[in-house]
N, CA, C and O of each residue as an XYZ file, in Angstrom:
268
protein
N      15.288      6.731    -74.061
C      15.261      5.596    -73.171
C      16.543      4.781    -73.298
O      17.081      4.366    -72.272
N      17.202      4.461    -74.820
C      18.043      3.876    -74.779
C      19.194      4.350    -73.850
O      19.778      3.848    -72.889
N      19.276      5.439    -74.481
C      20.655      6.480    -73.950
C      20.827      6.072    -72.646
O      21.768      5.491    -72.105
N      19.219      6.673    -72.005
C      19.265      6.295    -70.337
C      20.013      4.682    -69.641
O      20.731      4.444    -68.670
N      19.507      3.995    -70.524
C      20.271      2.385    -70.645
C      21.746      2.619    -70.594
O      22.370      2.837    -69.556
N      22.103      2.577    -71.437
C      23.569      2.940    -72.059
C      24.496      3.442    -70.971
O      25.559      2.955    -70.586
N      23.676      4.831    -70.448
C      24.422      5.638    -69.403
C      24.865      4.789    -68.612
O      26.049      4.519    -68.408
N      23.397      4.063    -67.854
C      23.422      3.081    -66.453
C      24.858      2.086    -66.685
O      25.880      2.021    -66.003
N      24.336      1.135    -68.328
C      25.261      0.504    -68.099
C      26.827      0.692    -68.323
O      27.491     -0.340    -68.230
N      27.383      1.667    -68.557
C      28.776      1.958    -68.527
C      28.748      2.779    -67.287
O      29.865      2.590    -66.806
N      28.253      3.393    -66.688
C      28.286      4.173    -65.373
C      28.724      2.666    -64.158
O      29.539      2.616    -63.237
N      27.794      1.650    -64.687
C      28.485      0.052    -63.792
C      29.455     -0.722    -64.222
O      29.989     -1.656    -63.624
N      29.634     -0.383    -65.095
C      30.584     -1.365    -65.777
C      32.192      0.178    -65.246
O      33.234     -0.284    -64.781
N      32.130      1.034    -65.341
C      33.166      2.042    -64.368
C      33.546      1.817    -62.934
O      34.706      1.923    -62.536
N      32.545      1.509    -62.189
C      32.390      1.101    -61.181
C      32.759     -0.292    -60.673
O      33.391     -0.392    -59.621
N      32.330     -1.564    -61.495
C      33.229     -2.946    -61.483
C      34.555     -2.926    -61.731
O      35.364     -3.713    -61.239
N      34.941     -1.551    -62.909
C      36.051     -1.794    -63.539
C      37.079     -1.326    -62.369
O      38.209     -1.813    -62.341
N      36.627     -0.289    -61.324
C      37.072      0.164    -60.536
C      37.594     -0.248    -59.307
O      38.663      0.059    -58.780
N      36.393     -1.238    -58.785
C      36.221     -2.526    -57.985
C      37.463     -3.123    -58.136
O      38.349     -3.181    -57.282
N      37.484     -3.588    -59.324
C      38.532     -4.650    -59.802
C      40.109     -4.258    -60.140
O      41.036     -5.000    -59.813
N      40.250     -3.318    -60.661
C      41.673     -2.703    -60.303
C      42.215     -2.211    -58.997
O      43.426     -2.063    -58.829
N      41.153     -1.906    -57.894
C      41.431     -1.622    -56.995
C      41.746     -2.935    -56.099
O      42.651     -2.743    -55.287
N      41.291     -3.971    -56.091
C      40.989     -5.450    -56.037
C      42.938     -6.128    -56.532
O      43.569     -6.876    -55.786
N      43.411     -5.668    -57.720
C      44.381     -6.176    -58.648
C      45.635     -5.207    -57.112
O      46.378     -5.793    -56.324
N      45.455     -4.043    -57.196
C      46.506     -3.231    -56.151
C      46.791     -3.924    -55.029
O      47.829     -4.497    -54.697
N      45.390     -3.764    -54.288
C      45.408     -4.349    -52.798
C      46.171     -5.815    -53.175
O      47.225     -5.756    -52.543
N      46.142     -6.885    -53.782
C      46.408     -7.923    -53.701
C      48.143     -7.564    -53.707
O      49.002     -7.976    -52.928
N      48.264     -6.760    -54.741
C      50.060     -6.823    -55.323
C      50.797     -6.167    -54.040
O      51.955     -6.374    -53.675
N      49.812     -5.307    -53.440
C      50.307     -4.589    -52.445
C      50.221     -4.949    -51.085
O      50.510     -4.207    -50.147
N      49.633     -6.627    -50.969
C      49.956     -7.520    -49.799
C      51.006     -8.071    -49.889
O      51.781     -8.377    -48.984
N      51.131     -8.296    -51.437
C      52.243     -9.628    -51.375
C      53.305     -8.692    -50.961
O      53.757     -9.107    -49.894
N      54.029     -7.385    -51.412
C      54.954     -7.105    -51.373
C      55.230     -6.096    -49.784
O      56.252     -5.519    -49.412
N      53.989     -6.191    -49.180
C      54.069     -5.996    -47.554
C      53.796     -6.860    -46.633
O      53.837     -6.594    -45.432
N      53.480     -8.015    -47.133
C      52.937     -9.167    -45.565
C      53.832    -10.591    -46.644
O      54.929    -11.121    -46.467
N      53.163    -10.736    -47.332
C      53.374    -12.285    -47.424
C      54.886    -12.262    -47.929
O      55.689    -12.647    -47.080
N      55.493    -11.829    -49.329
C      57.024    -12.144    -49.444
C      57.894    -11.505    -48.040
O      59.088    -11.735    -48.236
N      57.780    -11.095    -47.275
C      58.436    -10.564    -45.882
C      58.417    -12.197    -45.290
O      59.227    -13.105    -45.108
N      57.254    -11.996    -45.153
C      56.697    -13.366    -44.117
C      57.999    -14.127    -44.677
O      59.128    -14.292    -44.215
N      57.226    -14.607    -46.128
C      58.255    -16.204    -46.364
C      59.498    -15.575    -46.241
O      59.620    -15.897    -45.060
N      60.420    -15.013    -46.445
C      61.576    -14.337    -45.938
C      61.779    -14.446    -44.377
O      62.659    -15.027    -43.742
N      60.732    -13.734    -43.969
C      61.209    -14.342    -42.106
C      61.154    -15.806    -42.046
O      62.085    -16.377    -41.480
N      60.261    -16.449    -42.514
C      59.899    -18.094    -41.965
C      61.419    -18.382    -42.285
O      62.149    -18.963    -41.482
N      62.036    -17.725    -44.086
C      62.689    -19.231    -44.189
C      64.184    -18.926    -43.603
O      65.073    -19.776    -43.654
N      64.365    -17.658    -43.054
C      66.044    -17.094    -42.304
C      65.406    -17.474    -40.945
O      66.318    -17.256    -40.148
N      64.520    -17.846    -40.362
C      64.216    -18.582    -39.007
C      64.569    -20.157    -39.164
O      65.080    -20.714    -38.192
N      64.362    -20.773    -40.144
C      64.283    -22.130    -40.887
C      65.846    -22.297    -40.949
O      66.108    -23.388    -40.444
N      67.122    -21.583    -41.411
C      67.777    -21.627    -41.389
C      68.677    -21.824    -40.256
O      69.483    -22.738    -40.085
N      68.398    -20.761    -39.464
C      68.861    -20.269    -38.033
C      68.629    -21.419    -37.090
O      69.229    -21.424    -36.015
N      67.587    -22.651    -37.492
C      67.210    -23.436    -36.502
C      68.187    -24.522    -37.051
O      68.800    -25.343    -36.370
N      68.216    -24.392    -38.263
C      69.002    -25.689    -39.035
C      70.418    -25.613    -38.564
O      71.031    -26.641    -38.275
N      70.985    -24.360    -38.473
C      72.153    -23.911    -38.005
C      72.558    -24.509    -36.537
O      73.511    -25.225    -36.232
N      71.461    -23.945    -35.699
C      71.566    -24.260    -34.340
C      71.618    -25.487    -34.138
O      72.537    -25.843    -33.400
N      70.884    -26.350    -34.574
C      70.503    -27.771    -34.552
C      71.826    -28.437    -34.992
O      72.167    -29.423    -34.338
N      72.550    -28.071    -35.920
C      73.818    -28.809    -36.682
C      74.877    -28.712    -35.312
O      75.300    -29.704    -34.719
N      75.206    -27.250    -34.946
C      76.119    -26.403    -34.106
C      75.832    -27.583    -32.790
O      76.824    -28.198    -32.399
N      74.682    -27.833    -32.230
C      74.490    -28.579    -31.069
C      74.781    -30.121    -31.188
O      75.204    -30.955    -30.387
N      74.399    -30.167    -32.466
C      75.048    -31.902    -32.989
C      76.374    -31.788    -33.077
O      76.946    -32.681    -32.453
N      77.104    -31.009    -33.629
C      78.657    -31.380    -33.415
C      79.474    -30.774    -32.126
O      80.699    -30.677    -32.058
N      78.615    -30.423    -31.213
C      78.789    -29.982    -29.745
C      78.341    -31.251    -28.650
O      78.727    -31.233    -27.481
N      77.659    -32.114    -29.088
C      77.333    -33.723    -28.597
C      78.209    -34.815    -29.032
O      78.632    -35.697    -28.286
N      78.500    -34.682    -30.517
C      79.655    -35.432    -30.512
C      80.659    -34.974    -30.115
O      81.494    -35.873    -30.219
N      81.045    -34.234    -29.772
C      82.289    -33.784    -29.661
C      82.514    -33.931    -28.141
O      83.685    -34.098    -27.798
N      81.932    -33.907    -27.548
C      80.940    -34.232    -25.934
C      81.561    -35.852    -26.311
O      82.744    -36.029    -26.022
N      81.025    -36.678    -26.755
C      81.029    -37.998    -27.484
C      82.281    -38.788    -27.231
O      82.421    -39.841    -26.610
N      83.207    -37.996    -27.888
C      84.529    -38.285    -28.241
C      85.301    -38.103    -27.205
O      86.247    -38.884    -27.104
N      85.130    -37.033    -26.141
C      85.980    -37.150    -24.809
C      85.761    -37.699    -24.156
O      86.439    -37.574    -23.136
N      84.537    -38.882    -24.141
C      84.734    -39.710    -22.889
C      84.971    -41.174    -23.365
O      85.162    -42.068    -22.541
């Protein structure tokens, strides 16, 4: 009877353990396909706007100054 115990419970405890490393992958293996990309696109978009935005401000003054 015990044995039968025993079996069950390491036969689940294989199965959580399995759960859960598989659980540990999927996560490591978002970050390094969706989310660090992402913040990488957001923040060279973030830039690109900061850029544009500066480029058009010294294209207004400069607008500014000739009249």
């Amino acid at each position: 009877m015990s044995s039968h115990l025993a079996m069950l419970y390491w036969s689940g405890m294989l199965v959580l353990f399995f759960f859960w490393a598989y659980g540990i992958v999927s996560f490591i293996l978002d970050l390094k396909n969706k989310i660090v990309p992402g913040i990488i696109q957001y923040r060279r978009g973030r830039r690109r706007e900061k850029a544009k935005q500066e480029h058009e401000e010294e294209r207004e003054e400069r607008e500014k100054q000739l009249y």
